[in-house]
C-alpha atoms as a printed R data frame, in Angstrom:
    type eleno elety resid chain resno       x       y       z
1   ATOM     1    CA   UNK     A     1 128.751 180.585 110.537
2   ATOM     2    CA   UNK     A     2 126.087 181.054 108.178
3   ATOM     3    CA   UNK     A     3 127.284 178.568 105.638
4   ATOM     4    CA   UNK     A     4 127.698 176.071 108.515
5   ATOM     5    CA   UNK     A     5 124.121 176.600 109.671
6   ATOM     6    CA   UNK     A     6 122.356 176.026 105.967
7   ATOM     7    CA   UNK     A     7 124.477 172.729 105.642
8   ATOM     8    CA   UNK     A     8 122.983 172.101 109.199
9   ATOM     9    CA   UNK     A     9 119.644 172.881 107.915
10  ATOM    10    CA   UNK     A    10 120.144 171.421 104.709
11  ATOM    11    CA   UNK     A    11 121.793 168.268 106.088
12  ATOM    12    CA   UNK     A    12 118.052 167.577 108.380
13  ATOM    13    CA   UNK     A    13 116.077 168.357 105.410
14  ATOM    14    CA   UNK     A    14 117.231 165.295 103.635
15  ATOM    15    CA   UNK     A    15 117.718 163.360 106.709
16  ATOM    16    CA   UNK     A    16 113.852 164.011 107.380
17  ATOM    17    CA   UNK     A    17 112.972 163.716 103.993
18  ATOM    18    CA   UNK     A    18 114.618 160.313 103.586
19  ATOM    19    CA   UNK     A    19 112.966 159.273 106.995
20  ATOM    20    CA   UNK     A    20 109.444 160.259 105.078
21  ATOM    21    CA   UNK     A    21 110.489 158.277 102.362
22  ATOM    22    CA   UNK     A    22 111.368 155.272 104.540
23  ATOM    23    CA   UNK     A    23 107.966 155.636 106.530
24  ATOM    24    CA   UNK     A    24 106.074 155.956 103.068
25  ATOM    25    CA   UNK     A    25 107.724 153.012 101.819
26  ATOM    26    CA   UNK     A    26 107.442 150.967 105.057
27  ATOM    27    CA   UNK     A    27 103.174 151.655 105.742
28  ATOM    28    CA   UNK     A    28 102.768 151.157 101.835
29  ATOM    29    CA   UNK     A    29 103.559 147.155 102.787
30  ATOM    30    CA   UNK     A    30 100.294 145.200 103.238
31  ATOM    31    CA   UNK     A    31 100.097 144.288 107.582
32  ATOM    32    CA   UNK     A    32 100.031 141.062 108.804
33  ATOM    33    CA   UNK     A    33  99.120 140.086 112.043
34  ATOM    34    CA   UNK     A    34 101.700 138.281 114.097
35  ATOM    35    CA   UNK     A    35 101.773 137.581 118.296
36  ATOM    36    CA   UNK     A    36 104.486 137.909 120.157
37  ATOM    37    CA   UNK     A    37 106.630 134.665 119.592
38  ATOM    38    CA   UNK     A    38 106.267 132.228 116.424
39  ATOM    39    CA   UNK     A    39 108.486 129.157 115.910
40  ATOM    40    CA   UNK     A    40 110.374 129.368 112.290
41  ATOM    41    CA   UNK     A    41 107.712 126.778 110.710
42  ATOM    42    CA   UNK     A    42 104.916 128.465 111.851
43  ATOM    43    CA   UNK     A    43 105.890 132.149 110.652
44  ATOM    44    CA   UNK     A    44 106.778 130.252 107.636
45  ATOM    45    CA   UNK     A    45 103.325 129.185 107.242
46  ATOM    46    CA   UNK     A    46 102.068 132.148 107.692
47  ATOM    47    CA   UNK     A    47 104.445 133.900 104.777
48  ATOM    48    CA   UNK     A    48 103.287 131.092 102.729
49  ATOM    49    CA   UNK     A    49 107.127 130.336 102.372
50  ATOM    50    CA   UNK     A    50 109.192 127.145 102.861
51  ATOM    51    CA   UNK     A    51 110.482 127.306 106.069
52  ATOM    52    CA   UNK     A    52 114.490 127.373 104.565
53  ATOM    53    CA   UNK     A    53 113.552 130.784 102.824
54  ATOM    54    CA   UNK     A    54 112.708 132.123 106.336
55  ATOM    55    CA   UNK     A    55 116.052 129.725 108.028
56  ATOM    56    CA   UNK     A    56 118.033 131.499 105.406
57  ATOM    57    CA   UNK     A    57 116.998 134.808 105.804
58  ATOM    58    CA   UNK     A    58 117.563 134.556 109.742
59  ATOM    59    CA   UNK     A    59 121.364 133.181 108.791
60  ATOM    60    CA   UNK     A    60 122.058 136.140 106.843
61  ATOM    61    CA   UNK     A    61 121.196 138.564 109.909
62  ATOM    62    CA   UNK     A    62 123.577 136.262 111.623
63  ATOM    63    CA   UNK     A    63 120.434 134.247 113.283
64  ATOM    64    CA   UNK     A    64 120.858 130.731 113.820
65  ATOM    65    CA   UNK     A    65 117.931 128.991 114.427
66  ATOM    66    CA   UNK     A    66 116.272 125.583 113.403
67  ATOM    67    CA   UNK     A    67 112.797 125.215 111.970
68  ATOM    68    CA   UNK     A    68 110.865 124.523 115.550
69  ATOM    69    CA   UNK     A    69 112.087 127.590 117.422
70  ATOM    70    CA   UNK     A    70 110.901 130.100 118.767
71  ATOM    71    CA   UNK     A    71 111.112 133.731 117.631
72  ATOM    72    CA   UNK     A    72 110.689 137.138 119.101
73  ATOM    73    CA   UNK     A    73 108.326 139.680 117.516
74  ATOM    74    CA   UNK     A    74 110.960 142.359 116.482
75  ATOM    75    CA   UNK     A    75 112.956 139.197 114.606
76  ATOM    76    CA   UNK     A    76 109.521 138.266 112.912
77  ATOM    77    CA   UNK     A    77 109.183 141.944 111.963
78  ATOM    78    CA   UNK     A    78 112.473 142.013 110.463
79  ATOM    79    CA   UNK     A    79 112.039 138.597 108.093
80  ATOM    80    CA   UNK     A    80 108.187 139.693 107.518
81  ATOM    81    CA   UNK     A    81 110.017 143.426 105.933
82  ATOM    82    CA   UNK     A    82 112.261 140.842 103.646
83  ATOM    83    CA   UNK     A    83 109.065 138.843 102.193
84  ATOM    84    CA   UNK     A    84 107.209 142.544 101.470
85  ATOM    85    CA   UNK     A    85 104.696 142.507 105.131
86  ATOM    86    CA   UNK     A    86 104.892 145.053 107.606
87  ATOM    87    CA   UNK     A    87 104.127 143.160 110.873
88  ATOM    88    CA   UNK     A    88 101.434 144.398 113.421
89  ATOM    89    CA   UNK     A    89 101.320 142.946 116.976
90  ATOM    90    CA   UNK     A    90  98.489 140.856 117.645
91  ATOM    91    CA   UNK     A    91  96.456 142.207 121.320
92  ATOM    92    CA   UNK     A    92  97.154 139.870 123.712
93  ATOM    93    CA   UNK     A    93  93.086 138.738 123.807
94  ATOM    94    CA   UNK     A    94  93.597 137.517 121.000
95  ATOM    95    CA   UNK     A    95  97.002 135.798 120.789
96  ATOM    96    CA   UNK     A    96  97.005 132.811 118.258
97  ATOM    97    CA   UNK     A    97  96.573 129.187 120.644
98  ATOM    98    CA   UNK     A    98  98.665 126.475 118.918
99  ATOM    99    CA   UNK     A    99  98.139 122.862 119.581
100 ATOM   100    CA   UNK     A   100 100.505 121.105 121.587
101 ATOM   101    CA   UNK     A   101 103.146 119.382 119.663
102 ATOM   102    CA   UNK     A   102 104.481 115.862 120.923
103 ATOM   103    CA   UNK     A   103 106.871 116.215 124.326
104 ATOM   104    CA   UNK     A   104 110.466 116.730 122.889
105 ATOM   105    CA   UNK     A   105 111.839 114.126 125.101
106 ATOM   106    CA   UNK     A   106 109.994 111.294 123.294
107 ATOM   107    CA   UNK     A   107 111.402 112.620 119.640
108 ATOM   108    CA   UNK     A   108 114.747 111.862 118.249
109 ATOM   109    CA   UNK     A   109 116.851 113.418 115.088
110 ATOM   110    CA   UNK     A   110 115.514 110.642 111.919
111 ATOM   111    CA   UNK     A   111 117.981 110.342 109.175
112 ATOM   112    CA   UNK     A   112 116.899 112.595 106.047
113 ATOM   113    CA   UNK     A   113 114.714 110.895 102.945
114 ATOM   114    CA   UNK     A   114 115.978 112.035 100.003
115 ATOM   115    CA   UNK     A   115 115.079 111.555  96.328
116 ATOM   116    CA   UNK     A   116 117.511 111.672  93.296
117 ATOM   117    CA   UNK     A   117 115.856 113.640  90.326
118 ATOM   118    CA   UNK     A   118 116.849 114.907  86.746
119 ATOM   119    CA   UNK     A   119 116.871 114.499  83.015
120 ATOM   120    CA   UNK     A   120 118.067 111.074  81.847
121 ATOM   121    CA   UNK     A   121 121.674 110.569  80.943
122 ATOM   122    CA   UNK     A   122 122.177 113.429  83.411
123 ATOM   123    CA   UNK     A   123 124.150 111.283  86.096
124 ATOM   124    CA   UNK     A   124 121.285 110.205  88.736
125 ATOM   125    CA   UNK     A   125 121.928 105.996  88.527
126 ATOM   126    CA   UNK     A   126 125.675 106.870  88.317
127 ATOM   127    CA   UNK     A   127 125.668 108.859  91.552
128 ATOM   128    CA   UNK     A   128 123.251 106.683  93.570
129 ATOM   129    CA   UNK     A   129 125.939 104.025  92.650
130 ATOM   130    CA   UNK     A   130 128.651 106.166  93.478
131 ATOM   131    CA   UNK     A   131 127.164 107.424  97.243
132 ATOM   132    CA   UNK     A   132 126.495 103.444  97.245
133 ATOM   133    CA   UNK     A   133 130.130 102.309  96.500
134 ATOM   134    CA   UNK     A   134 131.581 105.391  98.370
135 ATOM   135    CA   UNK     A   135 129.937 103.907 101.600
136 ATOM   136    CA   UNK     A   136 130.815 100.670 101.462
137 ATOM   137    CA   UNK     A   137 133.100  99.595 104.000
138 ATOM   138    CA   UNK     A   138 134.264  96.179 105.391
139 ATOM   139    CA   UNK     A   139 132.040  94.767 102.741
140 ATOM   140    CA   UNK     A   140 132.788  93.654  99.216
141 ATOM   141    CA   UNK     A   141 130.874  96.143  96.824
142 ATOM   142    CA   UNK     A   142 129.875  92.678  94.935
143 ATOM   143    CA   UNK     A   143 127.547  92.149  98.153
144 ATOM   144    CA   UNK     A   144 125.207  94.465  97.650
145 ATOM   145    CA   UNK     A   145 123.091  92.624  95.385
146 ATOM   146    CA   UNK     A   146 118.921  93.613  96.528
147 ATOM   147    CA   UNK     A   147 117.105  96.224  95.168
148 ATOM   148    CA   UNK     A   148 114.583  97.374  97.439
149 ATOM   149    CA   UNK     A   149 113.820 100.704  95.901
150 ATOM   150    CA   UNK     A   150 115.797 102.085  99.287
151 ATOM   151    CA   UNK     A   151 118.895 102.375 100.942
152 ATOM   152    CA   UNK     A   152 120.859 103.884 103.747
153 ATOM   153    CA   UNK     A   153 124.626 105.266 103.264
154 ATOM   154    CA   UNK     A   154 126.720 106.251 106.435
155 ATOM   155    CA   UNK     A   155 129.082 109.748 106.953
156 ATOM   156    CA   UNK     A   156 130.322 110.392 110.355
157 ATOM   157    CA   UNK     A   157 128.087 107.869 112.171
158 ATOM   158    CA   UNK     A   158 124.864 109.931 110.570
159 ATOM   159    CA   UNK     A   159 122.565 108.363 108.165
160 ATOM   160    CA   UNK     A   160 120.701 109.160 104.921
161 ATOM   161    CA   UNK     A   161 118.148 107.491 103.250
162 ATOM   162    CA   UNK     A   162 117.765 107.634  98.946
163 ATOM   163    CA   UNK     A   163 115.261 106.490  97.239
164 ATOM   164    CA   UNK     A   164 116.545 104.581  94.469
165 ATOM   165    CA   UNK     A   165 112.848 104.334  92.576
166 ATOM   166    CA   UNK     A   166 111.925 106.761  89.437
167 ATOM   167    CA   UNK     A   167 111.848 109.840  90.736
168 ATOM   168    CA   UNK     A   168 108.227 110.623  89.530
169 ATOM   169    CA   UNK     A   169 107.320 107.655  91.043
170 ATOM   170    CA   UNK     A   170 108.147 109.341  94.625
171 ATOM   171    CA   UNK     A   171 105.801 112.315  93.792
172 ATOM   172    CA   UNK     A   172 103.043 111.760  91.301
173 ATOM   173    CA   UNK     A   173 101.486 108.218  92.376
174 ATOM   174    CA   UNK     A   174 102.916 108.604  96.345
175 ATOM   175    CA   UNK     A   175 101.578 111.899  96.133
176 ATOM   176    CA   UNK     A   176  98.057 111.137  94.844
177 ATOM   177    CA   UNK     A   177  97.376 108.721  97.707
178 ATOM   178    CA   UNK     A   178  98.491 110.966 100.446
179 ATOM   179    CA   UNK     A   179 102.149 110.391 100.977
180 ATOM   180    CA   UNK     A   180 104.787 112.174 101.482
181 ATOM   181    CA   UNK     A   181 108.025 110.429 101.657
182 ATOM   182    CA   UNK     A   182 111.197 112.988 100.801
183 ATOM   183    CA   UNK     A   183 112.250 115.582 102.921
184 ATOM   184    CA   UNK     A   184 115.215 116.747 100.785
185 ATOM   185    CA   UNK     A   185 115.552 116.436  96.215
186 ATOM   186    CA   UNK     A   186 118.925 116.342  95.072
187 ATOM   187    CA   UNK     A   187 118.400 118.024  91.273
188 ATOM   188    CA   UNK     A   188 121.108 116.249  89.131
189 ATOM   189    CA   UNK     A   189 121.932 118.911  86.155
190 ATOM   190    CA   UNK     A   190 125.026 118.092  83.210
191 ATOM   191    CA   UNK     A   191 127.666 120.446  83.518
192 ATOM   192    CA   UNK     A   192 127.631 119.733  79.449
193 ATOM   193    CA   UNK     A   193 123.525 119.810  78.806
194 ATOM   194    CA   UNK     A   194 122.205 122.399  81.052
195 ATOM   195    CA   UNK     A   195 118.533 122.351  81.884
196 ATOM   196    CA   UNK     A   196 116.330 119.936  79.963
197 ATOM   197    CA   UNK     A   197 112.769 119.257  80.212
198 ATOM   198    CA   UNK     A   198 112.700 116.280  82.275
199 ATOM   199    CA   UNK     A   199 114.865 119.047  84.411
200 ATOM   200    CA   UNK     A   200 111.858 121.127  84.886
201 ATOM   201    CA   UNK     A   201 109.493 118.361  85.313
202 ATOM   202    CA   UNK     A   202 111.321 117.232  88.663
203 ATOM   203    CA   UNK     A   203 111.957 121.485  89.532
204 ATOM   204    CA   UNK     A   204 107.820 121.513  89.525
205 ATOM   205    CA   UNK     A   205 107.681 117.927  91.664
206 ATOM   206    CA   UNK     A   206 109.636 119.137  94.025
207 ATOM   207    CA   UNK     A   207 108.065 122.947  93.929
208 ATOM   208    CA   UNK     A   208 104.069 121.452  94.731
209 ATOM   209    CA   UNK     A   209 105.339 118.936  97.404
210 ATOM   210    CA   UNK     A   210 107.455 121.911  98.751
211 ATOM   211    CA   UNK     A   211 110.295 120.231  99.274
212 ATOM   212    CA   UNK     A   212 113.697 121.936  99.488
213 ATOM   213    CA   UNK     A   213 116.287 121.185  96.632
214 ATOM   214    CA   UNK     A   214 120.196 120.633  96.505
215 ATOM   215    CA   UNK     A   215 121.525 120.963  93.174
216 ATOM   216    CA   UNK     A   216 124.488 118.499  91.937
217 ATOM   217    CA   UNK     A   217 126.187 119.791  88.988
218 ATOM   218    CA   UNK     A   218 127.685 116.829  87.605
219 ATOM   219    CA   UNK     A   219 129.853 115.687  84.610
220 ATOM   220    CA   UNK     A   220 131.982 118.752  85.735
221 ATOM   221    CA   UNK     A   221 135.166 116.769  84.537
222 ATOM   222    CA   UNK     A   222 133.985 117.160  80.789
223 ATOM   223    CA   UNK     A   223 136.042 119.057  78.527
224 ATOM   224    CA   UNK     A   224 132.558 120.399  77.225
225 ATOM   225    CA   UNK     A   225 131.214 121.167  81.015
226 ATOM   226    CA   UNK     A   226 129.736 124.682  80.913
227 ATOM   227    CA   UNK     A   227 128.208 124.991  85.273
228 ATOM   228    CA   UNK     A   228 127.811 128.517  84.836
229 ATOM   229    CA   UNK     A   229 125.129 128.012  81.797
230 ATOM   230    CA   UNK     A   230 123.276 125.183  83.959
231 ATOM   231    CA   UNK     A   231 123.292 128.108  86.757
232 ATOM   232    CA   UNK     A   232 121.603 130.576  85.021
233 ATOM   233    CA   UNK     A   233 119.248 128.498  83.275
234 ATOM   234    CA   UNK     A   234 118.212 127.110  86.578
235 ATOM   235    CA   UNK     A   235 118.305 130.921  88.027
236 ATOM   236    CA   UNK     A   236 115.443 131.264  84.641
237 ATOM   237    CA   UNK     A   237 113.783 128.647  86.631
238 ATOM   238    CA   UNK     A   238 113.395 130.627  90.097
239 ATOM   239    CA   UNK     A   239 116.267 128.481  91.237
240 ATOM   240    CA   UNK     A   240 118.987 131.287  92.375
241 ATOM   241    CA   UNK     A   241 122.234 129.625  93.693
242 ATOM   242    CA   UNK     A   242 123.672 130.876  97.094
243 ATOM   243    CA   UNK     A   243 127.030 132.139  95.571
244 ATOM   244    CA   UNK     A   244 124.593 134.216  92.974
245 ATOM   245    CA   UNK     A   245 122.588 135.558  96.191
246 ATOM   246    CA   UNK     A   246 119.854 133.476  96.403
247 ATOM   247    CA   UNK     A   247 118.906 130.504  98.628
248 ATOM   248    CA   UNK     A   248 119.806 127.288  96.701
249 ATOM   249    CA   UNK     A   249 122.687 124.573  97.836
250 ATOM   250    CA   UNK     A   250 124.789 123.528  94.605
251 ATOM   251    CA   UNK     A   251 127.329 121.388  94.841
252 ATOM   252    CA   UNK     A   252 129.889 120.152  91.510
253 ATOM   253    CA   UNK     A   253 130.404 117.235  91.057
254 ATOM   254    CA   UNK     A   254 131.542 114.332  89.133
255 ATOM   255    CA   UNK     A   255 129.771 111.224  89.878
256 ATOM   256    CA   UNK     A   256 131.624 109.054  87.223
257 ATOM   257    CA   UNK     A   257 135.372 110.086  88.857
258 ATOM   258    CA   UNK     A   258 133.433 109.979  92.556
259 ATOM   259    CA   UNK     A   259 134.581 113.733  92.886
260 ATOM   260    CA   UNK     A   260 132.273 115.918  95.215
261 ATOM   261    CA   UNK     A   261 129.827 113.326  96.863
262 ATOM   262    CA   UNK     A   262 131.696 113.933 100.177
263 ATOM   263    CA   UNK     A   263 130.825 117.706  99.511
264 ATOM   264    CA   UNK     A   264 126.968 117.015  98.766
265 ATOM   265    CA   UNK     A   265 126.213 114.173 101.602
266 ATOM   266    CA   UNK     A   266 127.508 116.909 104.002
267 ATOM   267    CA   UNK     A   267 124.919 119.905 102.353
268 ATOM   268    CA   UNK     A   268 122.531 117.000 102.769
269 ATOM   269    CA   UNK     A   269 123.146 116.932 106.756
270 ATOM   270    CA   UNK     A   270 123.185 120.523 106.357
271 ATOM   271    CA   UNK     A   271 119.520 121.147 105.056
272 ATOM   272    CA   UNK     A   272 118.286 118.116 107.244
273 ATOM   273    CA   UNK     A   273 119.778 119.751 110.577
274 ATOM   274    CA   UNK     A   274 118.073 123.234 109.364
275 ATOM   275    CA   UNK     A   275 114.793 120.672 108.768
276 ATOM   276    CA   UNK     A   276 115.134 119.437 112.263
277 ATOM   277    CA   UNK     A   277 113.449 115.992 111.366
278 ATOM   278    CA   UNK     A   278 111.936 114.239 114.351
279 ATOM   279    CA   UNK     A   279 110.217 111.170 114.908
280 ATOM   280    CA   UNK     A   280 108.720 109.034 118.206
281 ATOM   281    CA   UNK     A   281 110.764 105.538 118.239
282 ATOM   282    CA   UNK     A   282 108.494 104.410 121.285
283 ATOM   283    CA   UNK     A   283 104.913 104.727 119.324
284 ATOM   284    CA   UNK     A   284 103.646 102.390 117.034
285 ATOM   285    CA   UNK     A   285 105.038 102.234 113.331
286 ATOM   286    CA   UNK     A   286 103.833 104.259 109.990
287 ATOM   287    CA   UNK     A   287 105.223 105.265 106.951
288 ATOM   288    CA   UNK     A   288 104.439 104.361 102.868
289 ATOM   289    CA   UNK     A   289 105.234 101.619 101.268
290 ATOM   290    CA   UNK     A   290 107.931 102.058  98.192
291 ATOM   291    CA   UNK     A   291 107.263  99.291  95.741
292 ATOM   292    CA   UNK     A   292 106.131  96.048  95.997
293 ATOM   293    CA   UNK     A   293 106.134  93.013  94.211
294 ATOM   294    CA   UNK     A   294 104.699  89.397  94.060
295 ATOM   295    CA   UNK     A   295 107.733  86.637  94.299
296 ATOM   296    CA   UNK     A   296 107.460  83.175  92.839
297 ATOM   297    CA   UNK     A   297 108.343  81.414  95.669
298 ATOM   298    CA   UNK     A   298 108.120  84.369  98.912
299 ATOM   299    CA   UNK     A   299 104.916  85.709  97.773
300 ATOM   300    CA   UNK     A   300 103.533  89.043  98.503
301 ATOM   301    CA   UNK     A   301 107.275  91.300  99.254
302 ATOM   302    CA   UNK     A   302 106.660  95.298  99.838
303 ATOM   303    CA   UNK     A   303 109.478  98.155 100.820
304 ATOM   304    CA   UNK     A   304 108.359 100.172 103.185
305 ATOM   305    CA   UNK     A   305 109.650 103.646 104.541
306 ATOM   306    CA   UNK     A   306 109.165 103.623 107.913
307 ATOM   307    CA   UNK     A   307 108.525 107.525 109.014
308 ATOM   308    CA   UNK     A   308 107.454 107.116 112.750
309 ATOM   309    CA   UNK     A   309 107.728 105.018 115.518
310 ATOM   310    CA   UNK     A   310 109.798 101.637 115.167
311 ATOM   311    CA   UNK     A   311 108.255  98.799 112.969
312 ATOM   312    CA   UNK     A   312 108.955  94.751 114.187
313 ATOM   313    CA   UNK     A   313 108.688  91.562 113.115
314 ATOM   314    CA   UNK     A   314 105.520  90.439 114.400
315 ATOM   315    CA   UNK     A   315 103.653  93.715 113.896
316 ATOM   316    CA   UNK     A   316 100.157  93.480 111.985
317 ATOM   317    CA   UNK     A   317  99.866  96.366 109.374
318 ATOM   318    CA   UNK     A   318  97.361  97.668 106.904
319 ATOM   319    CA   UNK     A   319  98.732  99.135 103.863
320 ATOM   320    CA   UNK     A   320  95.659 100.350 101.724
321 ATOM   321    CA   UNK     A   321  93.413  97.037 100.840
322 ATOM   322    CA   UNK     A   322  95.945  94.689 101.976
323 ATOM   323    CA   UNK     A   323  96.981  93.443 105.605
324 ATOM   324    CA   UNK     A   324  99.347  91.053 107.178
325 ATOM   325    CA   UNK     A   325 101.517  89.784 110.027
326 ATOM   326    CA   UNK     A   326 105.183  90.899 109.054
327 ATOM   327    CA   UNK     A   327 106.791  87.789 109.263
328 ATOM   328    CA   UNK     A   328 110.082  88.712 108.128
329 ATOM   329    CA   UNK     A   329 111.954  91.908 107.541
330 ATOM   330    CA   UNK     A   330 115.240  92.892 105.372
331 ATOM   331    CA   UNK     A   331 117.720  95.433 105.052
332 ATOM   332    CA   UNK     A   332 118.951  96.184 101.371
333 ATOM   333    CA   UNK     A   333 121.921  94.246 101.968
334 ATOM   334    CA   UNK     A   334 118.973  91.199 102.551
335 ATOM   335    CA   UNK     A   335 119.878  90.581 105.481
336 ATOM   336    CA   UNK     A   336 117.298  89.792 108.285
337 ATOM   337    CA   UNK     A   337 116.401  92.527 111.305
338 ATOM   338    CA   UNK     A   338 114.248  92.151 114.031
339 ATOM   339    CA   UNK     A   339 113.486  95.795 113.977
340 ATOM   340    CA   UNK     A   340 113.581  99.143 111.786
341 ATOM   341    CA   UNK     A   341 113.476 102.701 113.313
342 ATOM   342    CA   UNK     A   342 112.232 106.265 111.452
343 ATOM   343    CA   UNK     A   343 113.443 106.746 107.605
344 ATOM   344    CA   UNK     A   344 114.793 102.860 107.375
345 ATOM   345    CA   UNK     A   345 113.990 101.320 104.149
346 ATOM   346    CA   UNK     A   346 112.765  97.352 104.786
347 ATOM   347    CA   UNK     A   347 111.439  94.386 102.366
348 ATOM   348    CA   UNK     A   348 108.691  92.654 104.823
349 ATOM   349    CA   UNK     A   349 106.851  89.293 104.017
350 ATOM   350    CA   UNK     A   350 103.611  88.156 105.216
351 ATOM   351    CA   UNK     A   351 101.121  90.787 103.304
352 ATOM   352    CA   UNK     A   352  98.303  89.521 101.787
353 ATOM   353    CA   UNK     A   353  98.504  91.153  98.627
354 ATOM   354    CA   UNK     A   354 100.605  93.506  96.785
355 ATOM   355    CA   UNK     A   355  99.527  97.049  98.222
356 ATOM   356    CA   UNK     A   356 100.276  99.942  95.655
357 ATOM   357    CA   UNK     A   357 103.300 102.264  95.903
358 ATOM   358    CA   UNK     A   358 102.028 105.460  97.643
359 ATOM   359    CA   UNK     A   359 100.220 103.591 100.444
360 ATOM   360    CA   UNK     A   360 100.203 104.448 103.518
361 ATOM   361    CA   UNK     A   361 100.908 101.762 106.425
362 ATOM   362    CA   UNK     A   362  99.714 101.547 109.917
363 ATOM   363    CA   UNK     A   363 100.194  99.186 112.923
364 ATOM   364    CA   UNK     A   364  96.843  97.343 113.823
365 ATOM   365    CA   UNK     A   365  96.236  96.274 117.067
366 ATOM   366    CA   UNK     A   366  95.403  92.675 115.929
367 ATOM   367    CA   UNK     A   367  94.877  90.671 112.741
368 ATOM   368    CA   UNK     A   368  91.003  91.290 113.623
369 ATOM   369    CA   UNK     A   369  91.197  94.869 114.114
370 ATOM   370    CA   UNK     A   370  93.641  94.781 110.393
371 ATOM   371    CA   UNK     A   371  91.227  92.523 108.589
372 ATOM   372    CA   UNK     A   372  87.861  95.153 109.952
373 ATOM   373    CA   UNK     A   373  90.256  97.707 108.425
374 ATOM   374    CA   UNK     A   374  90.436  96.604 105.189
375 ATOM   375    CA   UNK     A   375  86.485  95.660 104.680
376 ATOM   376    CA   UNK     A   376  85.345  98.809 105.667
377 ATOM   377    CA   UNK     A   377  87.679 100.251 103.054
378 ATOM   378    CA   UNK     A   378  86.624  98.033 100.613
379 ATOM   379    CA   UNK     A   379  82.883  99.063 101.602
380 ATOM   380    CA   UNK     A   380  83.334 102.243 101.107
381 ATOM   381    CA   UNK     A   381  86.083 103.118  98.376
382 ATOM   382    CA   UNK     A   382  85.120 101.843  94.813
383 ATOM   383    CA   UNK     A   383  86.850  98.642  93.108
């Protein structure tokens, strides 16, 4: 009896003293001050995070949520514990007042932007050409003949949009005049090269614009392919794989045999879905403009990204120091629409100039209201 007691007593000294150790360990976390309910972005703001860390963590506790719900207090307590806070209820006084978003029943699901990146000779033309080819059905591949620095592919009756521009392009110059434009990279890496600088230029892009990454392993059909070595370079990198535990999509594939692009356009839909990408179709169009040129004979042509409402022939725009009636609009195949809704790539006609790639675009009420636009710009922003 007395042996049985001491392992009793023995047995609630270490529970208690592992309990201490737990509290110890638990108060030494830094507090953070949290109400009752937070939506995923929001708590991701708040952790400083991308909102996919915090998605991810709520998966692996078996939570499925997507980036604009709502979550309870002990939930946020839970994810705080996994980025190193300790969460503290906020008093109800002073509860956190959030501004109303726009209703839900005027936003729809927009097709995901995404932007090809990597090291040259690392597969990125290839694959665009292969998604391209891939998707082409009822139509010869030999139609597809514009370049519009854009275009849309089709799985399962869902859309995605690439950009098909340099990939710095889509972050240094589009950055430094306020746009964003990708939602999702796609980080080409050689099954046979591994991580190379240009490889770590696009990691950092993507990194300050905070925008989540898919990794495509290609060239995976080379008798030289080492994926495992491109893996833990790009785990060097802060870029941990999920089958290595961390929190990165990384699909194999070969772009050259068209092996594994079914495989990576559905990750794509995957990450977009967690995104939960929204725009209004009913309010007037904005969005950047892509590239634009000056044509012999057509004049001033731009691509523009449209990223809300729905853009028309007809509409007057102002796209930095240059405005216009769009006169005509066309898809990448060239030909003509009337219309283009959230994430659609178009070629319009009618600008008066050749606006710069980065630019944002807006619907004017009138070609008045478009042309007071642009002088006060000029006014105030130096030549």
């Amino acid at each position: 009896m007395a042996t049985a007691l001491w392992r009793k007593l023995n047995l609630k000294a270490k529970k208690s003293k592992s309990e201490r150790k737990e509290k110890d360990t638990t108060q030494a976390l830094p507090q953070i001050e949290v109400p009752s309910s937070l939506t995923v972005k929001q708590l991701a703001d708040m952790l400083q995070v991308e909102p996919v860390k915090v998605i991810k963590q709520l998966m692996r506790k078996g939570i499925m949520v997507g980036v604009n719900q709502a979550i309870d207090f002990d939930t946020i307590a839970a994810v705080t514990t996994d980025f190193g806070y300790q969460s503290q209820r906020k008093a109800k006084s002073e509860s956190m007042v959030y501004v109303g978003k726009a209703k839900g029943k005027k936003l729809e699901t927009r097709p995901p932007v995404v932007t090809v990146m990597g090291h040259v000779d690392h597969g990125k033309t290839t694959l665009l050409d292969a998604i391209r080819k891939t998707n082409v059905t009822a139509r010869e591949v030999g139609a597809i003949t514009q370049h519009i620095g854009a275009y849309q592919c089709t799985l399962d009756e869902r859309k995605i949009t690439f950009l098909d521009t340099p990939g710095h392009e889509a972050f240094t110059a589009m950055r430094a005049r306020g746009a964003r434009v990708t939602d999702i990279v796609v980080l080409v890496v050689a099954a046979d090269d591994g991580v190379m600088p240009q490889t770590v230029e696009a990691i950092d892009h993507a990194k300050a614009a905070k925008v989540p990454i898919i990794v495509a392993i290609n060239k995976i059909d080379k008798a030289d392919a080492n994926p495992d070595l491109a893996k833990q370079q790009l785990a060097d990198l802060e870029l941990v794989i999920e089958e290595w535990g961390g929190d990165i999509v990384c699909v194999p594939i070969s772009a050259k045999k068209k092996e594994g692009i079914s495989d990576l356009l559905e990750n794509i839909f995957l990450v977009a879905d967690i995104l939960e990408l929204k725009a209004n179709p009913k309010r007037a169009a904005e969005g950047a403009v892509i590239e634009a040129r000056l044509d012999r004979t057509k004049g001033s042509l731009a691509t523009l990204l449209v990223q809300n409402g729905t853009l028309e022939v007809g509409d007057v725009i102002v796209a930095g120091n240059v405005w216009g009636k769009i006169k005509a609009m066309f898809n990448e195949q060239g030909e003509q629409i009337r219309k283009a809704e959230a994430s659609t790539p178009v070629e319009v006609l009618g600008l008066s100039g050749v606006p710069d790639s980065g630019n944002i675009f807006k619907v004017a009420a009138d070609e008045h209201e478009a042309q007071s636009i642009v002088k006060r710009q000029k006014a105030t922003v130096p030549q």
